[in-house]
SERO-4910 file (N, C-alpha, C, O; in steps of 0.05 Angstrom, whole numbers):
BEGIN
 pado doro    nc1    nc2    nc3   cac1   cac2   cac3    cc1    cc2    cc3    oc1    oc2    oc3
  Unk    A   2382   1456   2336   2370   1479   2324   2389   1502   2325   2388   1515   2304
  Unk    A   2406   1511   2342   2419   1527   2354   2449   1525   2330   2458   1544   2318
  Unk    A   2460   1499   2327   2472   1499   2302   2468   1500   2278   2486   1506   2262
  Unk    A   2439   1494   2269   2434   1513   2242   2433   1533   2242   2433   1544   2219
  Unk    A   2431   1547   2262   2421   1571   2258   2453   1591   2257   2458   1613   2245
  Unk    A   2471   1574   2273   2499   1586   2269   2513   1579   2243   2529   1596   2234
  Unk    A   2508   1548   2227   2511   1549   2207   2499   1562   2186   2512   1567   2166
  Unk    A   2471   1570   2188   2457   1578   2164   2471   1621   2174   2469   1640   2160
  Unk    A   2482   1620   2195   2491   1655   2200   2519   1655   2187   2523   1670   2167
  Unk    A   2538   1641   2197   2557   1643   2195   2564   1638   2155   2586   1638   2144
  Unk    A   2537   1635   2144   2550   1624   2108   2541   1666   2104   2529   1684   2116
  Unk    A   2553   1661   2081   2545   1699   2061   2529   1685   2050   2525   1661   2052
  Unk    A   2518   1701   2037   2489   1695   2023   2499   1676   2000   2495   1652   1998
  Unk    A   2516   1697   1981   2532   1674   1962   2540   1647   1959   2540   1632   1939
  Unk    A   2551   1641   1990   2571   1617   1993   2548   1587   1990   2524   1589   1987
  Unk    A   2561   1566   1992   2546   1545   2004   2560   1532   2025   2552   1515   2040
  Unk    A   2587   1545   2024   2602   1536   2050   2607   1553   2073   2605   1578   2070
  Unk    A   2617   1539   2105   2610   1556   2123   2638   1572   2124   2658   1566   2110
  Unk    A   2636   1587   2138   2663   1611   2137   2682   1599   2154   2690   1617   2168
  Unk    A   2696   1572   2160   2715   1562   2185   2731   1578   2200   2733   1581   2224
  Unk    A   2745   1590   2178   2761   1613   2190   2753   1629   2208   2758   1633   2232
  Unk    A   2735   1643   2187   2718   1667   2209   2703   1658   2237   2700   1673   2256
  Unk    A   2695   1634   2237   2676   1619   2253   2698   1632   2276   2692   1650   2292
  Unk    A   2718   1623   2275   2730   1614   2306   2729   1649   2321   2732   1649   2346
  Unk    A   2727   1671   2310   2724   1698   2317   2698   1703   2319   2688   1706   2341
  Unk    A   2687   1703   2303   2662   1706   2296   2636   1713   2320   2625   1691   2324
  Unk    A   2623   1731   2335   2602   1733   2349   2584   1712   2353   2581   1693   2337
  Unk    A   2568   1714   2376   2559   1690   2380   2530   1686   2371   2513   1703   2378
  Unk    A   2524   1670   2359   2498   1665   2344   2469   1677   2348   2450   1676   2332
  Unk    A   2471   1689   2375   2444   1700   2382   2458   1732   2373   2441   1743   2358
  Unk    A   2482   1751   2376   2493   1770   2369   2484   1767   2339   2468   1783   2329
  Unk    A   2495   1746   2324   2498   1761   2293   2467   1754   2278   2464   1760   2254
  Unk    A   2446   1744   2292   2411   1745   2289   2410   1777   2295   2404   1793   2277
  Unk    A   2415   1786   2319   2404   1809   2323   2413   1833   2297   2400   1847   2282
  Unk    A   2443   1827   2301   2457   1848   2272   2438   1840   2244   2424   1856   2232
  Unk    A   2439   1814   2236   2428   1808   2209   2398   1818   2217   2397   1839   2203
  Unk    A   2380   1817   2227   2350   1821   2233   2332   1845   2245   2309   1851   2239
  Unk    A   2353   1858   2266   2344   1881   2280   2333   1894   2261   2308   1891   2259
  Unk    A   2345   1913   2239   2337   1934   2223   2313   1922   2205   2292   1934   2204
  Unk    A   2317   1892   2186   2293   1895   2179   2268   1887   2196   2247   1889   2184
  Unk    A   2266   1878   2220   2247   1875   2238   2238   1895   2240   2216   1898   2229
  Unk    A   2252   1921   2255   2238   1946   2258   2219   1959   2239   2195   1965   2241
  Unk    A   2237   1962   2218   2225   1965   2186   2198   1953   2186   2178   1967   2188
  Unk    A   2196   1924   2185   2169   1911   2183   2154   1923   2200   2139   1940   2190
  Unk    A   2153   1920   2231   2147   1927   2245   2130   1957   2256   2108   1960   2266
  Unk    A   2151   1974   2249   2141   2002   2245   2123   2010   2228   2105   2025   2233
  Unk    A   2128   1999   2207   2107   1992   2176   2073   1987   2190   2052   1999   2187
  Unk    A   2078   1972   2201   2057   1962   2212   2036   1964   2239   2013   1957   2242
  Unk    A   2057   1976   2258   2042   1986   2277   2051   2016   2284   2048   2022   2307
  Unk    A   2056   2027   2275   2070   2057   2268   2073   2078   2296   2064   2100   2302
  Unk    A   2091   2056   2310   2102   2055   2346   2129   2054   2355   2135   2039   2374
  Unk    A   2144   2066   2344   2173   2058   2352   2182   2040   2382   2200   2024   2382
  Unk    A   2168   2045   2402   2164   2020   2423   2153   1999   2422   2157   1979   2436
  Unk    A   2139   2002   2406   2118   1970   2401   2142   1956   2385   2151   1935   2394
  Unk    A   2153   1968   2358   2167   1958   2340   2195   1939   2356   2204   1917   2349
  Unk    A   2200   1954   2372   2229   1942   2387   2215   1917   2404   2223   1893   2403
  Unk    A   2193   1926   2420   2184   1901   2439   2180   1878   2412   2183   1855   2422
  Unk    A   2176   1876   2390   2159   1860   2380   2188   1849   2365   2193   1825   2366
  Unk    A   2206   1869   2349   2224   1852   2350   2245   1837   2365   2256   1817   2359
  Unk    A   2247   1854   2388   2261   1830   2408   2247   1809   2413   2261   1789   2413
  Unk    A   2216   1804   2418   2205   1778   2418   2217   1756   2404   2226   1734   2410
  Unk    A   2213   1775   2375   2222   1751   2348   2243   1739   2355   2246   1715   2360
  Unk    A   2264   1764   2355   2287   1742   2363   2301   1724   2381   2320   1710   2377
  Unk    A   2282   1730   2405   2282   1708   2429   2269   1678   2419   2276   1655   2421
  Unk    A   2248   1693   2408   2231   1669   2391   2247   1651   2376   2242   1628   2382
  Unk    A   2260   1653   2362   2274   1643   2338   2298   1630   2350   2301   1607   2343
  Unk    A   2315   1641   2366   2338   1636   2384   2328   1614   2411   2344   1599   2423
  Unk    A   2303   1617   2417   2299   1597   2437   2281   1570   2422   2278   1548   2432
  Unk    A   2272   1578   2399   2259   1550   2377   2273   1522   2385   2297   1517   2384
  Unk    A   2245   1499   2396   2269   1480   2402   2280   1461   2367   2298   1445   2361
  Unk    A   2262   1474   2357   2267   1459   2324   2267   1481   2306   2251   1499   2311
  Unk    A   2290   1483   2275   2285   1492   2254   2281   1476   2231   2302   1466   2222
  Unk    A   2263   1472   2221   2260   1461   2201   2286   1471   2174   2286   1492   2161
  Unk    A   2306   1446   2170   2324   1453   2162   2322   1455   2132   2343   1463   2122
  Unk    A   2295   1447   2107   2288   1455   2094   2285   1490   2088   2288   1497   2065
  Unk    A   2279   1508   2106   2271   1531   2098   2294   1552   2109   2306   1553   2130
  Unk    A   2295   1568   2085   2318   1592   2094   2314   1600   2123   2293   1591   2133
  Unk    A   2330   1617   2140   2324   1626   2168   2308   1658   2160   2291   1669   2174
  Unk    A   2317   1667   2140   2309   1696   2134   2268   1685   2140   2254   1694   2157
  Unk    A   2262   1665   2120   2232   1665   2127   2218   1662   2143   2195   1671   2147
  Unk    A   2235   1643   2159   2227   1629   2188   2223   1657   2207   2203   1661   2222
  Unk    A   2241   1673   2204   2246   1697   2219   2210   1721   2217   2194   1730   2233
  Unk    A   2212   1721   2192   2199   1741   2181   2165   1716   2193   2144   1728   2200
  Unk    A   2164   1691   2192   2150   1677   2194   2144   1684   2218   2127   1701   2223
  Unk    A   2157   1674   2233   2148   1679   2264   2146   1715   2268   2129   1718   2286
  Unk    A   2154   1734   2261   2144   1755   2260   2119   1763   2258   2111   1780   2274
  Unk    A   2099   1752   2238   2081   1756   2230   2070   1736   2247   2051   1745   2259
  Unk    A   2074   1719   2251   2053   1701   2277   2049   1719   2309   2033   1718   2328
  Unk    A   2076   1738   2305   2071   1748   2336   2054   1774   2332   2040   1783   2351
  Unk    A   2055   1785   2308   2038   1807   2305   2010   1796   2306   1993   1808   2318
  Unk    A   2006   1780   2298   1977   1763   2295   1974   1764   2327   1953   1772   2339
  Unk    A   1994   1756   2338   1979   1748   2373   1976   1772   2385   1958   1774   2402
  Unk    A   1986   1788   2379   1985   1814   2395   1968   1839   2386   1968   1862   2395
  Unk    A   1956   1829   2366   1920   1835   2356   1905   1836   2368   1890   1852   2379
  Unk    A   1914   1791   2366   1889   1781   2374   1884   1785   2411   1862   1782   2422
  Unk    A   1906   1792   2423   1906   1791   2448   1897   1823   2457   1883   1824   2478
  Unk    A   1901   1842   2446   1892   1861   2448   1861   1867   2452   1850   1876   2472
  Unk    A   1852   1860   2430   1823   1857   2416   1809   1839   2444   1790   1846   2458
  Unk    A   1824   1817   2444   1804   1798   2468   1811   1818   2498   1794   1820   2515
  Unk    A   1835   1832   2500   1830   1842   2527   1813   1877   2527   1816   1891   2547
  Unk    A   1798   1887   2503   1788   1901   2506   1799   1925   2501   1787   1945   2508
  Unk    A   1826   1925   2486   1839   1949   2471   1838   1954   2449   1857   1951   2433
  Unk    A   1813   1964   2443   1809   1966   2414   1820   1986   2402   1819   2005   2418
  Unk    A   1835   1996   2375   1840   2012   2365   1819   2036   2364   1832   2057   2359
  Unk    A   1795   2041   2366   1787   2061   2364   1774   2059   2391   1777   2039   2404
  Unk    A   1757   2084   2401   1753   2092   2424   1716   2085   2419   1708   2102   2403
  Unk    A   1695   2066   2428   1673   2074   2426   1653   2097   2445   1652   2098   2470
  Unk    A   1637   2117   2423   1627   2134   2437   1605   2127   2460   1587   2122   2444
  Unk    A   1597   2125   2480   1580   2119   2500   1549   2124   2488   1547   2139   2469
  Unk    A   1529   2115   2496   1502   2117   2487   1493   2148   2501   1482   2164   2487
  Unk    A   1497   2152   2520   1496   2171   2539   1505   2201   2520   1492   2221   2517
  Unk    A   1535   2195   2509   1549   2213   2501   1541   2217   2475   1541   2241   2468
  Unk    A   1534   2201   2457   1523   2198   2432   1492   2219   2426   1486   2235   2407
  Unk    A   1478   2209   2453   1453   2228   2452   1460   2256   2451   1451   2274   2438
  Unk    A   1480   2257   2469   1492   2292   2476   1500   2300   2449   1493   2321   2437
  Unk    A   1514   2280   2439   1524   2296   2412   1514   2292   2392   1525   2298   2371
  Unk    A   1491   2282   2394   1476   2284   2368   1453   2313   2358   1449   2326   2338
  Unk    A   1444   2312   2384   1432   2344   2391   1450   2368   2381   1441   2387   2369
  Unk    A   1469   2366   2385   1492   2386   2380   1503   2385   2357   1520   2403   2354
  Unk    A   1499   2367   2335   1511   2366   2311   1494   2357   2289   1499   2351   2265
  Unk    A   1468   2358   2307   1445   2356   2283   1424   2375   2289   1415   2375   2312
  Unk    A   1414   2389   2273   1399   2411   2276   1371   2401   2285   1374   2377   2284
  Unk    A   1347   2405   2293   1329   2390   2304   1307   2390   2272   1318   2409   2260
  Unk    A   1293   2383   2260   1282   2378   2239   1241   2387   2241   1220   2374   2237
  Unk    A   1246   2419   2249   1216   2432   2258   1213   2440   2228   1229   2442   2210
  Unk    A   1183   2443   2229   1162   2452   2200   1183   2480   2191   1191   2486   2168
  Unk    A   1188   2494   2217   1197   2520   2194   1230   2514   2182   1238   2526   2162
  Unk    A   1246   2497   2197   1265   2491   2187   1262   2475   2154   1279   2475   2136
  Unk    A   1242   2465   2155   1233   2447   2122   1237   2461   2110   1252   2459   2091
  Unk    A   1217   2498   2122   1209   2508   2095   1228   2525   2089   1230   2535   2066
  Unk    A   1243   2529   2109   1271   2551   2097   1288   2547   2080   1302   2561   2065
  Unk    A   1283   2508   2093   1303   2498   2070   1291   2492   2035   1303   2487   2015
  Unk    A   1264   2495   2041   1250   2494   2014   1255   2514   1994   1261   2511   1970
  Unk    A   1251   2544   2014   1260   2567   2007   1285   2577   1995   1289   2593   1977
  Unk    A   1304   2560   2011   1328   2559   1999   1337   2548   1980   1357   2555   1967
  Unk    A   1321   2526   1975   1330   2502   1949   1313   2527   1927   1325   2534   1907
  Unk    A   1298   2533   1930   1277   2554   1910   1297   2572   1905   1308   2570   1883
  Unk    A   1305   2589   1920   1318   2614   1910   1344   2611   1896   1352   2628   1880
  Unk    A   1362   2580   1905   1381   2576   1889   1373   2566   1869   1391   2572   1853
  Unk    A   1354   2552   1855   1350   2536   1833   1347   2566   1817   1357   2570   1795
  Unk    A   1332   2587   1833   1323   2610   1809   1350   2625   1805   1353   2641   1786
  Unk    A   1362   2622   1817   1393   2635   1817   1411   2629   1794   1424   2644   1780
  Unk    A   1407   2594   1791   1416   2578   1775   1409   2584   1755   1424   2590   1737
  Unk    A   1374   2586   1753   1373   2599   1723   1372   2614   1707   1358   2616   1687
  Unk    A   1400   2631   1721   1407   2659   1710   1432   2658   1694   1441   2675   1678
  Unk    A   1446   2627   1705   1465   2615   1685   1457   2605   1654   1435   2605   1642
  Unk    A   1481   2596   1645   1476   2585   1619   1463   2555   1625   1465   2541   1645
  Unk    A   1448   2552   1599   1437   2512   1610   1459   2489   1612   1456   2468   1625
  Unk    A   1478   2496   1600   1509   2475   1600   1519   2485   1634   1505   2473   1650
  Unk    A   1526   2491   1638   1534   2505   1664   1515   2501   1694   1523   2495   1717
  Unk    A   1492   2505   1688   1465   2497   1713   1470   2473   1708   1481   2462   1727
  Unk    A   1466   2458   1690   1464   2429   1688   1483   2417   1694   1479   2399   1710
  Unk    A   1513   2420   1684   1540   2410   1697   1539   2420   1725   1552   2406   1740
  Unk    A   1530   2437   1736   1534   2446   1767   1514   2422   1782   1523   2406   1798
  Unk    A   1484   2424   1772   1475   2402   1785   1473   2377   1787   1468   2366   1808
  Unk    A   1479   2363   1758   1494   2343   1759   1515   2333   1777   1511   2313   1791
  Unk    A   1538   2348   1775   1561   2352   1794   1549   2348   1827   1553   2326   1837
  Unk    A   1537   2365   1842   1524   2380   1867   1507   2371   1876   1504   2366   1901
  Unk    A   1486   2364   1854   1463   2339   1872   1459   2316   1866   1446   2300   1879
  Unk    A   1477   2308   1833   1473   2281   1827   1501   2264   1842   1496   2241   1847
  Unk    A   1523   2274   1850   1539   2274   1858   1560   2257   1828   1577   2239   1831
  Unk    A   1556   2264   1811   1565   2251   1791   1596   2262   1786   1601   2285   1779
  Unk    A   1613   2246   1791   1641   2249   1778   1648   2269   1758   1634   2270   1738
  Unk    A   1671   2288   1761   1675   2307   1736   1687   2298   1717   1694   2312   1698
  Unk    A   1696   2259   1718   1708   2258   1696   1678   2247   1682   1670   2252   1659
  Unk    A   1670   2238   1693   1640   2222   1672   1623   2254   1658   1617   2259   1635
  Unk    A   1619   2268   1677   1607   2293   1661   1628   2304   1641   1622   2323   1625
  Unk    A   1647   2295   1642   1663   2307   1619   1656   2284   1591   1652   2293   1569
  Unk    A   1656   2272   1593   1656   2253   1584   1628   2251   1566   1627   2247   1542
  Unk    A   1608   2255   1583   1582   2257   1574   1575   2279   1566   1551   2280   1559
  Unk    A   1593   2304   1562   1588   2325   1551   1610   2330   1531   1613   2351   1518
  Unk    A   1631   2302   1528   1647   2312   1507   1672   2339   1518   1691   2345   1503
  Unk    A   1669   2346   1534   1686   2372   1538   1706   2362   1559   1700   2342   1573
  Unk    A   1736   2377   1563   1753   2363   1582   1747   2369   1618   1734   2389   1624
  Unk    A   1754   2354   1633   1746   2357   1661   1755   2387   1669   1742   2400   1686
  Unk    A   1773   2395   1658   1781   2425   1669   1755   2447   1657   1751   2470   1666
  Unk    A   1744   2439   1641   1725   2454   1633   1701   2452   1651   1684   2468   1659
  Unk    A   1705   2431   1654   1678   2419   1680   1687   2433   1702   1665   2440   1712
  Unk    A   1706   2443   1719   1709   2444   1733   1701   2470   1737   1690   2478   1758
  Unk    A   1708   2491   1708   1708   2517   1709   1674   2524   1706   1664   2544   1716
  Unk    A   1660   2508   1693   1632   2507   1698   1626   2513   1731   1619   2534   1742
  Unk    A   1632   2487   1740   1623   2484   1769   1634   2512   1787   1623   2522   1806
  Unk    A   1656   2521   1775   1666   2544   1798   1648   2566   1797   1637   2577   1815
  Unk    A   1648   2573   1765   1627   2591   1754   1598   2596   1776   1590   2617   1788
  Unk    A   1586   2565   1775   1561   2566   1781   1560   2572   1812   1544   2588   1821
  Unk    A   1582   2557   1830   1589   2566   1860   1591   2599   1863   1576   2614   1876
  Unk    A   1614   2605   1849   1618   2630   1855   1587   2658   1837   1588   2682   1832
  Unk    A   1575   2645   1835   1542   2655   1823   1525   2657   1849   1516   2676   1861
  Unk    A   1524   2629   1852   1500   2627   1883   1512   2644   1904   1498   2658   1919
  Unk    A   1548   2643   1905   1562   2655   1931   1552   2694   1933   1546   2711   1950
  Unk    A   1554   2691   1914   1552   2726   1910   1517   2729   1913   1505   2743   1929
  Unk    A   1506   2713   1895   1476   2718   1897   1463   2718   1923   1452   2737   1932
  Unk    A   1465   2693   1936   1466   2683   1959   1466   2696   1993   1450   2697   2012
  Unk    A   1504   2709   1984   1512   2724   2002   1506   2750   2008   1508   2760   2031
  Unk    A   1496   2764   1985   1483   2790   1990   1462   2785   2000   1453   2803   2013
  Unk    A   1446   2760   1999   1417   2769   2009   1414   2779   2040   1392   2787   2049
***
């Protein structure tokens, strides 16, 4: 295994023959893996787990991996095998993560969840309904102090949650126009609104 891997290092990409000459100088087979592989390992690597320590641990693995292989399948380039076993060790170090309980995100506690739900949701009493009733009332009457193209692209927009390119679309007019609608109608309620 250890000699393909010096024969398949020691050819240029070009050649189909091995370099004899150079051979006899030449670094030693686990040296010229690290030179050919280091950089794009990291590359992959960093790409993917976006850790400059993780990236180095994971590619030194590889290349212990690959350098201690008791077989290469002498059918397949070493570049794939490389990048092959790469992606098998990222897979383990998921999956080993995940089974020992390091999950990428942090879950919130049941305990802590109650706390912060009180705190980031308003409590839902009769007079809170009606203020908000009050409020939906006084902006709709606000609204209809606009033009009907303009109330209607605003609410469409605001409570249908409808896309400004489809209301453009459905009104024939370009999205920048839609847009200037919708600012119109914001900057209407803001002023109306804000004085009260």
């Amino acid at each position: 295994m250890v000699r393909r891997i010096e024969r398949s290092l020691r050819m240029s990409p070009g050649q189909n023959t091995p370099a004899s000459n150079a051979a006899c100088h030449a670094p030693h087979p686990r040296e010229q893996l690290d030179v050919r592989f280091r950089g794009p390992l990291m590359a992959f690597f960093l790409r993917r787990t976006r850790d400059r320590a993780e990236a180095e641990d994971l590619a030194q693995e590889t290349l212990l991996r690959v350098t201690g292989a008791a077989s290469l399948d002498g059918q397949a380039p070493i570049d794939s095998y490389v990048f092959k076993v790469a992606i098998n060790l990222l897979r383990d170090r998921r999956r080993k993560a995940l089974r020992n309980g390091n999950p990428v995100f942090v879950p919130i506690e049941d305990s802590l969840a109650a706390e912060l739900e009180t705190q980031l949701m308003d409590e839902l009493s009769p007079e809170r309904v009606v203020q908000g009733y009050d409020t939906l009332s006084d902006a709709m009457r606000i609204l209809d102090e606009l033009g009907e193209r303009t109330r209607n692209i605003f609410l469409l927009y605001r409570l249908e949650n409808m896309k400004q390119k489809d209301i453009a679309a459905l009104y024939g007019i370009g999205q920048s126009t839609v847009e200037k609608h919708v600012m119109k109608a914001m900057l209407h309620l803001a002023t109306k609104l804000g004085g009260a």
